[in-house]
N, C-alpha and C positions, 0 to 999 in steps of 0.2 A: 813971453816966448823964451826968453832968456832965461828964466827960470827952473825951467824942467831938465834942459840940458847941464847945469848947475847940479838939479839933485844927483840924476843920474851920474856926474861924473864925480860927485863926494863920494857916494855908495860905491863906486867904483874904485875909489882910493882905499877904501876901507878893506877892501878884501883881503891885501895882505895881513894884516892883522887877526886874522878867524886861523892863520895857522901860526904863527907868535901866542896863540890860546893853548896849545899842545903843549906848549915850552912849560908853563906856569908851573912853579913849585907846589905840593900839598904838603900840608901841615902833618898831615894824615900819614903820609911815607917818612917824616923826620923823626918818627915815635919808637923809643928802643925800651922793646924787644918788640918788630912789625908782629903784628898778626898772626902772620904764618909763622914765627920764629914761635910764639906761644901757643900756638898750635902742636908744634910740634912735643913743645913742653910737657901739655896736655896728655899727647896720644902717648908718652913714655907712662907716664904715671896712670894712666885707663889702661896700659899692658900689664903693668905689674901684679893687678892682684884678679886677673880674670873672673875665677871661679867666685870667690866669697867675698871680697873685700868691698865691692861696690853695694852690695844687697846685704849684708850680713846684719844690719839688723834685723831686715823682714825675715829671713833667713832664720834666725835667732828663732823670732817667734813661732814660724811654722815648723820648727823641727820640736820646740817643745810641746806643741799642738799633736804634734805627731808620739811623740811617746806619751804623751796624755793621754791618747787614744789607746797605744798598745796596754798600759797600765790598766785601763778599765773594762778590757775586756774579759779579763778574768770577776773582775768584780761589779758585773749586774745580774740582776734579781730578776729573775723570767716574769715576775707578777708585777714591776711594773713596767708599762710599755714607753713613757717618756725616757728612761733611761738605754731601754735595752737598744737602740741604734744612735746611743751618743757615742758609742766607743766607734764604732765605722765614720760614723760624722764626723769626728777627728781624727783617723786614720787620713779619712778621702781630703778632708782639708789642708791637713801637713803635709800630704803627699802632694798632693796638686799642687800647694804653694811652694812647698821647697823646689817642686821641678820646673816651676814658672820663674820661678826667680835665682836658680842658676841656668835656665835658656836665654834670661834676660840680661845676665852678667856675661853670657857668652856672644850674644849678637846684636846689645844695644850697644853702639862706641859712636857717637856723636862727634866728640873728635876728629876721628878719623872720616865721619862721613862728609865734617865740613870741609875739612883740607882736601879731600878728592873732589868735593863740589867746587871748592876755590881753584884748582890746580886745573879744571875746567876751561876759565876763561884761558882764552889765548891772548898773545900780541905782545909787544916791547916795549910799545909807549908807555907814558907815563901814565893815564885813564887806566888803562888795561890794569896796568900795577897796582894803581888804586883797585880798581875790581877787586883784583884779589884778594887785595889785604883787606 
């Protein structure tokens, strides 16, 4: 009989302690440069070179796909037909890839999309802050 009213008043002592849990330090927030501070790092340097700098390999490639093509369209032979729409084939290839991949160096920024998803969470405690970071 004496027993139950024992637990319940342990359980009961305990309660202050679930907000002495809020207090706890993270390892996670003592880390220099936080998250968001390299975040930020990030989204400078993904500005700098919008157009070419992120893609310019693939870029490289399809641009010289692309004058490969205009090159060859002077020079094929109406009698044979495996050549005579390689010069378009790499026309439409260059073209399509160079303009996929400076639409992609202009609206993929991953950076910036994380920092606007972190800056998301709300709140001042310490959790919260973890969230962020």
């Amino acid at each position: 009989m004496f027993r139950n009213p024992l637990i319940i008043l342990l359980l009961l002592s305990l309660m202050p302690l679930t907000s002495i849990a809020n207090d706890y330090d993270y390892p996670e927030l003592m880390v220099s440069p936080r998250a968001s501070e390299r975040l930020q790092l990030e989204i400078s340097r993904e500005n700098e070179g919008k157009l070419f700098a992120n893609q310019l390999g693939s870029q490289i490639a399809y641009g010289l796909t692309l004058v490969n093509g205009i090159m060859m369209m002077g020079n094929t032979n109406e009698v044979d037909d495996a050549d005579k729409n390689a010069s378009k084939l790499g026309l439409v290839v260059g073209a399509v890839g160079l303009g996929a991949t400076m639409w992609m160096a202009r609206s993929y920024s991953p950076y910036s999309d994380g920092l606007r998803n972190a800056n998301r969470i709300t709140g001042k405690d310490k959790r919260a802050q973890l969230g962020r970071e």
